[in-house]
N, C-alpha and C positions, 0 to 999 in steps of 0.2 A: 667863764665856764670853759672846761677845758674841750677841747675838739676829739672825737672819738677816734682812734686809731682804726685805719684798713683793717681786715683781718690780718692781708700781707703784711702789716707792718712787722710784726716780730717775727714773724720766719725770715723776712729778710735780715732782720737786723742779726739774727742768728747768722744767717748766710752771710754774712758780710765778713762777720766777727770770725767764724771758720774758716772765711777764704782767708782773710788775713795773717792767721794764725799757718794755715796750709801752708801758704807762699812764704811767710816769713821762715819758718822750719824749713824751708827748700833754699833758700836763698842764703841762710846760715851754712846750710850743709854745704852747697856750693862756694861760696865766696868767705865763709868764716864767718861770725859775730860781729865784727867789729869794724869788719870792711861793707858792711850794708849797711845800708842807711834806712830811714822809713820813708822816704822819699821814693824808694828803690821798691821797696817792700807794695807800699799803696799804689803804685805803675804797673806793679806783678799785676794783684789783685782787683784793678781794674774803677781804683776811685782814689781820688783826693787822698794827700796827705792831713788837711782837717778830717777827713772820716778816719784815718787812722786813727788820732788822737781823741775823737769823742768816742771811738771804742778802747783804747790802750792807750792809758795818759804816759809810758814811758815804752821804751821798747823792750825792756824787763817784762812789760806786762807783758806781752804777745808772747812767750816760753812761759810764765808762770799763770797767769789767768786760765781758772778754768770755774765749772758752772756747780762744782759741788757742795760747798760751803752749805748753801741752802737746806740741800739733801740730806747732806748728813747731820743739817741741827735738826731737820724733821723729822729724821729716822731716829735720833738719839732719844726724840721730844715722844716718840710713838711705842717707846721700851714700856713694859710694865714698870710702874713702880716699885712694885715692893722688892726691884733689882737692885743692886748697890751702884752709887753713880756711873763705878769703875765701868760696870757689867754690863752698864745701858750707853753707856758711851761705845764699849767695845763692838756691842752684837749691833747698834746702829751702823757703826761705821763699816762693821758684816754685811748688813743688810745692803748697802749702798754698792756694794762690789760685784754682786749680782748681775748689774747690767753692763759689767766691765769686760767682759767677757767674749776679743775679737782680737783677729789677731790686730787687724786697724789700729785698732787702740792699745796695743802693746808696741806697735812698731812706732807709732810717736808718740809714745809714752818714754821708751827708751831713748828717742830725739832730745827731748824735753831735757830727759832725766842728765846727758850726756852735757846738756848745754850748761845746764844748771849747776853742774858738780865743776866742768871747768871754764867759766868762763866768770871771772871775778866779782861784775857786777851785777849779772843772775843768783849770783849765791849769792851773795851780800842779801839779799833781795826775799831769799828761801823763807826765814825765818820772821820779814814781819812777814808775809804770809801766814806762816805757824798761828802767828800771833791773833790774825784775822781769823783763822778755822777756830783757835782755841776760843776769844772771844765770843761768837755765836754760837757755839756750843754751850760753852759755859752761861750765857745769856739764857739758854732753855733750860737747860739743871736746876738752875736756881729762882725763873719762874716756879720751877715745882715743887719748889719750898727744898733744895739741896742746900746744904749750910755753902757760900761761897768759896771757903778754901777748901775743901773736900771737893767739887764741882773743877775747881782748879788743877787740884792736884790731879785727880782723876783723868779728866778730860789731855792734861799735860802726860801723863805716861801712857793713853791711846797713843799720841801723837808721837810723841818717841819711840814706841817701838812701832809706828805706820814710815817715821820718816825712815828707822834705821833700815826697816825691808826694802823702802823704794831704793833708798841708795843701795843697798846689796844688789838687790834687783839689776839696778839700772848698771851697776858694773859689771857685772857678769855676761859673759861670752852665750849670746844668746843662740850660735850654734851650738854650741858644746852641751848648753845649759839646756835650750828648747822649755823652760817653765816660763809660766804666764806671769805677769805682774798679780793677778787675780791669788793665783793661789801661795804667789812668796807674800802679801799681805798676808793673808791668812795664817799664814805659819808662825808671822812676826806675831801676831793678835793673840795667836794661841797662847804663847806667852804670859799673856795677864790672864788667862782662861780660870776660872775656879776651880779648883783641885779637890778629890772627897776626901 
C-alpha cells in the first residue's frame, strides 16, 4: 500500500522544480549553457545533484519543461463539440494563455525562448517536445471519437503557428517591442481563426 503523501509534498516538489529552473536560467545567463554544469546548477538551488535528475532527466529539461501539456489537453478536452477539432484545439490552447499574463513570465519566457533558439542542443530538443504537447492533445481528440488524422492534423497546425509566434516573440527586441508573449500567441492563433 502506498504511503500517503504530506500535504507539503507537492508544493515542495513544485518549489524545488522552480528553484531549479530559476537558478539554472541565471546560471546560463551568467556563465553561458554549456559552461554550467548540473552539479553547479543543484549547489545554486540548494540540493543534490540526484534531486536535479529525479526532477530534470537532462539538462535540456530545466529550459524546456514546463507544467502545461496537461492544461492544454484539458482545455482542448473542455471545447464543445460540435467545434471542428482545429477550433477546439485552437480556443483550448486560448484558454490556457489567460493565466500567462505577468510580466515574470514573459521575462523567462524570453530566457527560455533565447536559449532554446541558440543553443544547439535546446533546439534539437524543441521539437520532440512538440511531439509530446501534440501527442496528448491528440490523445483527447480522438477519445471524443475525432477521426485520428484529422485530430493530427489539426492539433499539428495549432502548434505551428503557437511555435511560429514564440519564436517571433522570443526574437524580438522586447524594448522596442514592449508586447506580451500572451498576446503575440494570440495573434499567431488568429490565424486558424474561422472566417464568415
Amino acid at each position: 500500500m502506498a504511503t500517503p503523501q504530506s500535504p507539503t509534498a507537492p508544493s515542495r516538489a513544485v518549489g524545488t522544480r522552480r528553484s531549479l529552473q530559476a537558478h539554472a536560467l541565471r546560471l546560463f545567463e551568467e556563465q553561458g549553457y554549456e559552461r554550467t554544469t548540473v552539479a553547479q546548477i543543484a549547489a545554486a538551488a540548494g540540493v543534490s545533484h540526484m534531486t536535479f535528475f529525479r526532477n530534470f532527466p537532462t539538462k535540456e529539461d530545466v529550459v524546456l519543461d514546463d507544467p502545461y501539456d496537461p492544461l492544454l489537453a484539458d482545455a482542448v478536452g473542455a471545447q464543445p463539440r460540435e467545434l471542428s477539432a482545429l477550433e477546439r484545439t485552437r480556443l483550448g490552447l486560448l484558454s490556457t494563455l489567460e493565466g500567462l499574463r505577468s510580466d515574470d513570465f514573459d521575462a523567462e519566457s524570453r530566457q527560455r525562448l533565447r536559449l532554446a533558439t541558440s543553443v544547439p542542443a535546446v533546439r534539437a530538443r524543441i521539437w520532440e517536445n512538440m511531439a509530446k504537447t501534440q501527442g496528448a492533445v491528440v490523445e483527447v481528440l480522438v477519445a471524443q471519437e475525432v477521426e485520428p488524422a484529422v485530430a493530427e492534423a489539426s492539433v499539428g497546425a495549432v502548434l505551428g503557428a503557437l511555435t511560429s509566434g514564440l519564436l517571433h516573440w522570443g526574437a524580438s527586441d522586447p524594448s522596442a517591442d514592449g508586447s506580451r508573449l500572451a498576446d503575440a500567441l494570440e495573434a499567431a492563433l488568429d490565424v486558424l481563426a474561422p472566417r464568415p
